[in-house]
N, C-alpha and C positions, 0 to 999 in steps of 0.2 A: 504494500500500500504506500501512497505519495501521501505527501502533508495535504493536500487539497482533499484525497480522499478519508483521512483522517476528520478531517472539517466537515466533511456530510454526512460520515456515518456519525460519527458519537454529538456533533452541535447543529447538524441542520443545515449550515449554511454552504449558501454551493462557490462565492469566493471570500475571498480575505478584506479587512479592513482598509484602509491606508497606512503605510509602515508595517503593519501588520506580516507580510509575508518576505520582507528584507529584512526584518526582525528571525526571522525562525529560522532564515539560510543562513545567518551568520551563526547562530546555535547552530544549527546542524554543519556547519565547517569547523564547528569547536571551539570559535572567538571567545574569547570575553566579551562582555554584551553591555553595554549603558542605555535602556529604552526609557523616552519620557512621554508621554501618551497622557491626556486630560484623561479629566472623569469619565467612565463612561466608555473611553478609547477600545477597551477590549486585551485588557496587557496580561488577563492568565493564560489569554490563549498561545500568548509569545513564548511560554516555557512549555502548555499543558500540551500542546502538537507537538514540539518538536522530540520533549519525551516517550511520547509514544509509540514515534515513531523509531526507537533505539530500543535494546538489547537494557534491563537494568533500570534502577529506580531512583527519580529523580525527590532532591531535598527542597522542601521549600520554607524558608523561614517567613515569619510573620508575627506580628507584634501586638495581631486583633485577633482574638479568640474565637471570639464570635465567627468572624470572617473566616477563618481556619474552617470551623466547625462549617458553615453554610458550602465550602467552596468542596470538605470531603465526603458532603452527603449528595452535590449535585454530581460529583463525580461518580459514586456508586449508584445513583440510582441513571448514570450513565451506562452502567455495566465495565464501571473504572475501579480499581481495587485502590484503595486510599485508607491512611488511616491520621488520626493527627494525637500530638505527644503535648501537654499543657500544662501549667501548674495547676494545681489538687488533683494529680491522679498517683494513686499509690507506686510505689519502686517494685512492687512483684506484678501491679499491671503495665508500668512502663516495659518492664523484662518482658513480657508476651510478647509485647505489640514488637518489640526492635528484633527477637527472634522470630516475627513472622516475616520482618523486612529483609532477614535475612537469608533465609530459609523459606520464604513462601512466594505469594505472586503478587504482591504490593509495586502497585507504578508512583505512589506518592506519598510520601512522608514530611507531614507539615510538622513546623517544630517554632515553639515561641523561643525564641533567641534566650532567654531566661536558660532554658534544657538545655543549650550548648555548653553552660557554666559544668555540668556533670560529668564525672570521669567516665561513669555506665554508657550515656550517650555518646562521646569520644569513642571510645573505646568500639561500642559495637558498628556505628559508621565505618570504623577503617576497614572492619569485614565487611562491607555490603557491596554488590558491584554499584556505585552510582554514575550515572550516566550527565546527570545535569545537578550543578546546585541556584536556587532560585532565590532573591531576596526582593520580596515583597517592601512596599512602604520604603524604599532602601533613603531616602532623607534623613530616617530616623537614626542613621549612622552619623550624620552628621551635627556638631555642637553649633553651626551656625544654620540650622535648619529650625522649623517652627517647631517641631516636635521629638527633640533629640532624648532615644533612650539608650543609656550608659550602655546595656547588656549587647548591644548590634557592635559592639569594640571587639568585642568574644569570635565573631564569625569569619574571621581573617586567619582563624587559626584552622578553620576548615581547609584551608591553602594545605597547611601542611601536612594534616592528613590525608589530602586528596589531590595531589599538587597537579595531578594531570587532568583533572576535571577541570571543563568549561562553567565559568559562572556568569548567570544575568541579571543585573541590579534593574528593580521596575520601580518606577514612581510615577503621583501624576502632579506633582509640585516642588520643582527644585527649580532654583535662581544659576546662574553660570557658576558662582563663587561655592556653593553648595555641590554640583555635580562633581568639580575639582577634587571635592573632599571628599565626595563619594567613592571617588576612583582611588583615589591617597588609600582611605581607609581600611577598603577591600580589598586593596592592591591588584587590583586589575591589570592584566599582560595587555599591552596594547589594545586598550580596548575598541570596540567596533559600538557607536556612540548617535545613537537614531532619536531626534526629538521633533514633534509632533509640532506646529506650531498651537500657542495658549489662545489662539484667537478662536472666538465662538458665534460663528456667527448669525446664526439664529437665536444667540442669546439677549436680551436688551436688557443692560445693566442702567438700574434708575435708583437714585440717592431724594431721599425727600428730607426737606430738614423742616419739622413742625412740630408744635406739641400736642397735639390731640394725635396720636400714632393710632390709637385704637381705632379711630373713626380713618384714618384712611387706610387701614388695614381691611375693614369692612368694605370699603367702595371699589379697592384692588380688587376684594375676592367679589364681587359682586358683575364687576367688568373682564373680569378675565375667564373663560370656562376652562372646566378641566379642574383636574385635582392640583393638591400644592402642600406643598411644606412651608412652616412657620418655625423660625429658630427664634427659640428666649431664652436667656442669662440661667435660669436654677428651675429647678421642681418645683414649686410652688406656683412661677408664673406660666405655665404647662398648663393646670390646671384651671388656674385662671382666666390666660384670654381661649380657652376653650372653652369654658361655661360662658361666656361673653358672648363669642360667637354664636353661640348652640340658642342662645336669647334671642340672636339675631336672625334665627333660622335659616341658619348656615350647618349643615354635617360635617361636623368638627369631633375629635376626640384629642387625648394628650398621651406622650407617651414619654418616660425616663427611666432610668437606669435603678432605681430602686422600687418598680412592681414586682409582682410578683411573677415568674416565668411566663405561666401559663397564659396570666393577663398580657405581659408585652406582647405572646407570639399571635393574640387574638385579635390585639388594635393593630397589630402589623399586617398581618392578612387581609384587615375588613379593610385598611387602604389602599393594599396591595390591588383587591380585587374591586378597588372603588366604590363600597360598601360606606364606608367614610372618603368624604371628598377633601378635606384639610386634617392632617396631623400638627399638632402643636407638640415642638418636641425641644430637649436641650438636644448637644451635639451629640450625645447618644446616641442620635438615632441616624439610620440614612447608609450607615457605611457598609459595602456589601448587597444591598439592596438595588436589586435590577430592576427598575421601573421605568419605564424608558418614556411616559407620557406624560410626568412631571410639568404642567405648565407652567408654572411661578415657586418661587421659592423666596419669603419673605424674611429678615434679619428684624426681629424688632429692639435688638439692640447691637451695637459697635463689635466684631468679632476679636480677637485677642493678634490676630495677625492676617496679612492678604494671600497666606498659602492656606487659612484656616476658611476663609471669605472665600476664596477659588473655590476650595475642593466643594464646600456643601451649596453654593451656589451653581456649581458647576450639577447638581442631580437635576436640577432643570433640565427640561429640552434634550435628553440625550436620545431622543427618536429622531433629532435634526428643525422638528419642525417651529415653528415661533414660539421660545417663552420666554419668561423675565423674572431677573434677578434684582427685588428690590430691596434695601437698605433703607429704615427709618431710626434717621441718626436726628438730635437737634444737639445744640448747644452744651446744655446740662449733661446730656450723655457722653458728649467728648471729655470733659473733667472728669465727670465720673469715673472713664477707663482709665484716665491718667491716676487722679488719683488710688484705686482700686489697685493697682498693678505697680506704685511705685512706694504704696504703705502696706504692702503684703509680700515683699520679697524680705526673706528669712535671714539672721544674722549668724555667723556661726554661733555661735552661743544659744540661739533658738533652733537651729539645726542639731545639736549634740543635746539640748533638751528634748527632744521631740524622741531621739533615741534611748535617750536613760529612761523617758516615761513608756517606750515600748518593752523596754524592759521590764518595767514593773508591772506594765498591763497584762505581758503571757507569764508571769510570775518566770521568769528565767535570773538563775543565778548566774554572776560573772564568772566567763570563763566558759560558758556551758551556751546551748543552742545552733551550735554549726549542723546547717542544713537543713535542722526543721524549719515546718512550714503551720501556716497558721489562717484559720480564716479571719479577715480583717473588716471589722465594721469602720466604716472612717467618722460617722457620725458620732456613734455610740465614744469613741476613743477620745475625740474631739470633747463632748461634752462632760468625759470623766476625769480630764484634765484642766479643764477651760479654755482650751485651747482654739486659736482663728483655723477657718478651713482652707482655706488660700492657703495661710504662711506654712501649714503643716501641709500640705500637698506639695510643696515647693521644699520644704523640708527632708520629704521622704526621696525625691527627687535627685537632691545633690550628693544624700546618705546613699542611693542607688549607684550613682557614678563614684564614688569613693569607695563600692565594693562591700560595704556592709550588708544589702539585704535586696531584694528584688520584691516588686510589685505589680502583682496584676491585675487587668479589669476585671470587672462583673462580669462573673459566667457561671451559667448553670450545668453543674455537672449529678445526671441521674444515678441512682442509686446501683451500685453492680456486684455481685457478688463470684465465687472464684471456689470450688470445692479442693481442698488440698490434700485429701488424700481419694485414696483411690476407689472402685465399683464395691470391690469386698468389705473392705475395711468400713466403707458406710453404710453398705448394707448389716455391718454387723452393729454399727452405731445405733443402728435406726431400731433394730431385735432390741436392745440393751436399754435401750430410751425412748421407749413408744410414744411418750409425747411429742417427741420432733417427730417424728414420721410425716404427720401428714403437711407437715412443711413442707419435710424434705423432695418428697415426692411429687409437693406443687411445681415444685421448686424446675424440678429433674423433666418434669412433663412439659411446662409453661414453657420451658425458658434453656434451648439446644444448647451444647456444646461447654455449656458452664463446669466440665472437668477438663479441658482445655484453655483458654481463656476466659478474662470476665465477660460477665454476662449484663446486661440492664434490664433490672426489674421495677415494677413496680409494687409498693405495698399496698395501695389503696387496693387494687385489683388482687394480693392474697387476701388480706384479711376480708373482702367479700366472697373467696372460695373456702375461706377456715372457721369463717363463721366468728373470728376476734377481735378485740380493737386493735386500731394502731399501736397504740403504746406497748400492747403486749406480744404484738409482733415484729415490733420493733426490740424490745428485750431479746426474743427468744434468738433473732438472728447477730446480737451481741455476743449473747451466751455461747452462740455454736462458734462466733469469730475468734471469743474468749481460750474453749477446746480446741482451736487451730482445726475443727471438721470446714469450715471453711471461712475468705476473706468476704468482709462485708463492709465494703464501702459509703457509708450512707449520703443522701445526695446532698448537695450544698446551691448557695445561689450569692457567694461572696467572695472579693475578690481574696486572692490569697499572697500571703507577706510570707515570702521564706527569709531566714538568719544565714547570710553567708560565710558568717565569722563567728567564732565563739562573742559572745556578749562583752563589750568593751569598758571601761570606763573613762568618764567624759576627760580625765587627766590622758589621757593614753590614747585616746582621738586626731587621727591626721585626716582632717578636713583642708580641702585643695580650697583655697582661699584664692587665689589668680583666677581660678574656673566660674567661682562663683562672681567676682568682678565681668569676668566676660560674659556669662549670662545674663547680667543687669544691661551690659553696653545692648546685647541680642537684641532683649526685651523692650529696652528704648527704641533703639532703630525700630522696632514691627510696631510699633504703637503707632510711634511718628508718621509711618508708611499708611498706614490705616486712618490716621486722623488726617493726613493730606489729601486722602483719597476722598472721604469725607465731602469735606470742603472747599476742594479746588473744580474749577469750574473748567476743564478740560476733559474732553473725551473719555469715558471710563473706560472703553476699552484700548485705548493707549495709553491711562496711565496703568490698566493691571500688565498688559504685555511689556511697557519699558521695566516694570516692575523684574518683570521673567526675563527681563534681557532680549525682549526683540522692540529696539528702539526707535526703528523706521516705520512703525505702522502707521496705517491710512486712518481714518475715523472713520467706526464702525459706520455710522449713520443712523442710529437704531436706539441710542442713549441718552437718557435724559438730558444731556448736556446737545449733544449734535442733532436732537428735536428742538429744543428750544433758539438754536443758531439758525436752524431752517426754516422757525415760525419768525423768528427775525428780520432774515431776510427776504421772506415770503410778505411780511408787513410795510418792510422799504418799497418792493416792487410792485404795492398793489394797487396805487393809485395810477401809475403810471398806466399799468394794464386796464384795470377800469376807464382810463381816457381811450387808451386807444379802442376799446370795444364797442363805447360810443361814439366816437366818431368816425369809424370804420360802418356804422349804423345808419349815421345819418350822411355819410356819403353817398347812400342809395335811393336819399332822397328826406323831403321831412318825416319828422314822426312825431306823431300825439307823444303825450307826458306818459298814459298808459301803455303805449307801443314801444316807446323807447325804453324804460324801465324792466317789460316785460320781455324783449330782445337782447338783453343785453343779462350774461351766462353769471358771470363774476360777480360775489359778493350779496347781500341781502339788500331788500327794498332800502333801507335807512341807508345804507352804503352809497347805493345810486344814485342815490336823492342828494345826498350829502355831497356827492363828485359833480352832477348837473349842476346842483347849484355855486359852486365853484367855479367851473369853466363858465357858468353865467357870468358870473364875475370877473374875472381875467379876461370877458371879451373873446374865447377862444369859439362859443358857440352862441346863438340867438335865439329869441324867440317873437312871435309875431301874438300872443294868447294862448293861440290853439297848436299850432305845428313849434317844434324845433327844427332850427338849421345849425350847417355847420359852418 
């Protein structure tokens, strides 16, 4: 099979995108690979063809869980053998999954750059044949990028376990000065370096500076058809201008990152399937999400940076056809980020505080905690210290890049369980202890293969075949975890904090203080970039592409800024045009006041009327009562 026929069988489509298929020849000649492709662009397909098309199984890193998880279920239920490796999953279920990578028929192995810090994962990579390594989000490698995570430092060392594998760094937001460092970082052999231009052109970027946002949020969604996204600052106001809307009888719902599973995957669907017409959501939401009829997408507040502003304005329009990226920024909100973002960057001293009280929070003694891992409320932690959530996210941040501890998103991971010993031995368990029995045997029936690998269950669905409550089948399957008759993982929906280092104390602390100075310079610059953007009455779509380093662009024509330049100049020229209409009218001979007004295309009755009596004036035309002349 050819790559083209790899693309109809398992996606449907019968050719390639743009850059798309220069992209996958240079994988498959074994280049180093640098691709920058907007939102949208189609950039798994740049790694997921050209692996398929090879002998061996290709790595993919990635830094979004979620998007892990969504990208190895569309692949299976491709009839693609996929599996993905995350934080909160136990060491004797990582051990399966990496002995099936190597030993079985897996074409992809996603892996949160966090897991590359592990000797287990090192180690069993260097036995796997891999054919391709893939780095998703690959900006997040760089410190002068809008979203730089410490643990993407770790994936340069894949070079030298695999020094003859080809690698692809993909992203859909790096500046020139960023790509440099993406190549630096990853050490790229000459790379072969494909970027998309950032111009969108069916996109129309519109900036409104007002104070009643609410009320032109309403009149957007009321003039534009089609579905849309609404991005706001926290959870609370998610909730808010969604009941607002929903007053307004508008189909609205809200969606963030502290529902509860089942609820997120329901508002996500009903929008998906346009059941709900507006999602109100924080940046939580969107990433991953193929929706391709997106007609607007609205910022009701200043975004934290223009690669953060790109990406989630860029889920507009990605089916090509007209939508709009609007921004309701005023005055007050520009301070606000300033201030916001320059009273919430963390001191060292509030950074090694932040650590000593994680200490005390999973009760670990000094010296003690290398490796474990933890689920993390950031709420809950926050409030039992008194602690800002800003300066402690920024906190946890710089503690990541100095090697102390790793942090992940919010993800849901179902309940699995894993039987450790063998057919006999539990069948004789089960003689010896009749009360598990009819667990075991749900267990063994429901739910294949669970003496091989983990397995995902659920309890709701025993305890209505066992006839018990949760709680006491949740015991029972402790108890059996407790006997080692098997592993029982039970499920979680938080992100998780592993200890990289035995527990420090805060005298004995080497916080990189230079780092943390350039992070505030970052910070300043993307604010700055954002509040110019704001404000400045030039082209939106040349100032986001000079932004991205294409600084010769044309004006879209399409932006609030080069609409109001066209009503402008459309305003200079319309008198002029109104004269000669009439007078081209009445060179045909005279006309009634009713005939002339009504001949003439341009403009409303008042207009006309207003131009007539003008050139009455100036002498350019006459009248006798009844007829004009010219």
């Amino acid at each position: 099979m050819n790559k083209t026929d790899i693309l109809k069988q398992y996606w449907g489509f019968d050719s390639f995108r743009p850059l798309q298929e220069d992209i996958i020849d240079a994988v498959l000649a074994h280049k180093d690979t640098l691709a920058l492709l907007p939102t949208g662009g189609g950039k798994s397909l740049c790694f997921q063809v050209p692996a398929m098309l090879q002998e061996g199984i290709c790595l993919v890193i990635s830094p979004l869980i979620a998007l892990m998880k969504d990208q190895v279920e569309n692949l299976k239920a491709k009839g693609i053998e996929a599996v993905a490796i995350y934080a909160g999953m136990g060491k004797r279920e990582i051990d399966i999954l990496l002995d099936n990578c190597i030993y079985g028929k897996i074409k992809f192995l996603y892996l949160s750059p966090e897991r590359l810090l592990s000797d287990i994962v090192r180690v069993r990579i260097s036995h796997m044949k891999v054919n391709l390594i893939a780095i998703d989000e690959a900006h997040c490698i760089s410190q002068w990028g809008y979203d730089f995570r410490p643990p993407y430092l770790q994936i340069k060392e894949l070079r030298t376990i695999l020094p003859k594998v080809p690698v692809i760094a993909l992203t859909a937001t790096a500046t020139q000065f960023v790509r440099k460092d993406i190549v630096e970082k990853l050490e790229l052999k000459d790379p072969q370096v494909f970027v998309k231009s950032f111009a969108r052109k069916n996109l129309s970027y519109v900036v409104f500076d007002l104070e009643d946002k609410y009320k032109k949020l309403v009149d957007i969604i009321r003039n534009v058809k089609g579905c849309g996204l609404v991005y706001v600052r926290n959870r609370r106001e998610t909730a808010e201008v969604s009941f607002f809307l929903k007053r307004n009888q508008i189909s609205a719902d809200y969606y963030h990152a502290g529902l509860e599973r089942s609820e997120r995957s329901r508002k996500q669907e009903d929008w998906k399937s346009n059941k709900t017409r507006v999602m109100v959501a924080t940046n939580a939401f969107g990433m991953g999400i193929d929706k391709p009829d997106v007609r607007f997408v609205v910022h009701l507040d200043l975004p934290e940076s223009l690669e953060a502003y790109y990406q989630e304005a860029g889920r507009a329009g990605r089916d090509e056809h007209r939508a709009f990226a609007v921004l309701l920024a005023n005055k007050s909100d520009q301070k606000a980020l300033e201030y916001k973002y320059s009273n919430n960057f963390p001191s060292v001293e509030e950074i090694k505080k932040t650590y000593h009280y994680l200490g005390s929070y999973y009760q670990l003694a000094y010296g003690m905690g290398e490796g474990l891992s933890f689920p993390f409320d950031l709420a809950d932690y926050c409030k039992k210290f008194n602690l800002g959530v800003l300066k402690t996210i920024g906190a946890l941040k710089f503690l990541e890049h100095d090697g102390y501890l790793t942090l992940s998103e919010n993800i849901f991971l179902q309940s699995r369980v894993l039987f450790l010993i063998n057919n006999e031995d539990l069948y004789r368990f089960q003689i010896e202890n009749a009360g598990y029995d009819p667990l075991i045997k749900s267990i063994l029936r429901s739910y294949g293969g669970s003496f091989d690998q983990y397995v995902k269950i659920n309890e709701y669905d025993l305890t209505k075949r066992l006839g018990v409550s949760f709680n006491t089948l949740v015991g029972m399957l402790k108890r059996l975890h407790e006997l080692e008759i098997l592993s029982y993982l039970p499920q979680t929906d938080q992100p998780q904090l592993q200890f990289l280092r035995p527990r420090a104390d805060q005298l004995h602390m080497d916080i990189d203080v230079k780092y943390i100075e350039l992070r505030k310079k970052i910070q300043d610059d993307q604010i700055s970039a954002v509040l110019a953007y704001a404000s400045t009455a030039q082209c939106r779509s040349i100032q986001l592409l000079a932004y991205f380093d294409e600084p010769a662009a044309a004006k879209c024509g399409v932006c609030d800024v080069c609409l109001a330049e066209k009503r402008a100049e459309e305003s200079k020229e319309f008198p002029e045009k109104l004269e000669f209409e009439i007078a081209t009218l009445l060179q045909t001979g005279p006309q009634s006041l009713d005939d002339l007004v009504a001949g003439v295309k341009t403009g409303n009755e008042t207009e006309k009327l207003n131009q007539i009596r003008e050139l009455l004036d100036a002498g350019k035309i006459k009248t006798d009562g009844k007829n004009y002349y010219l």
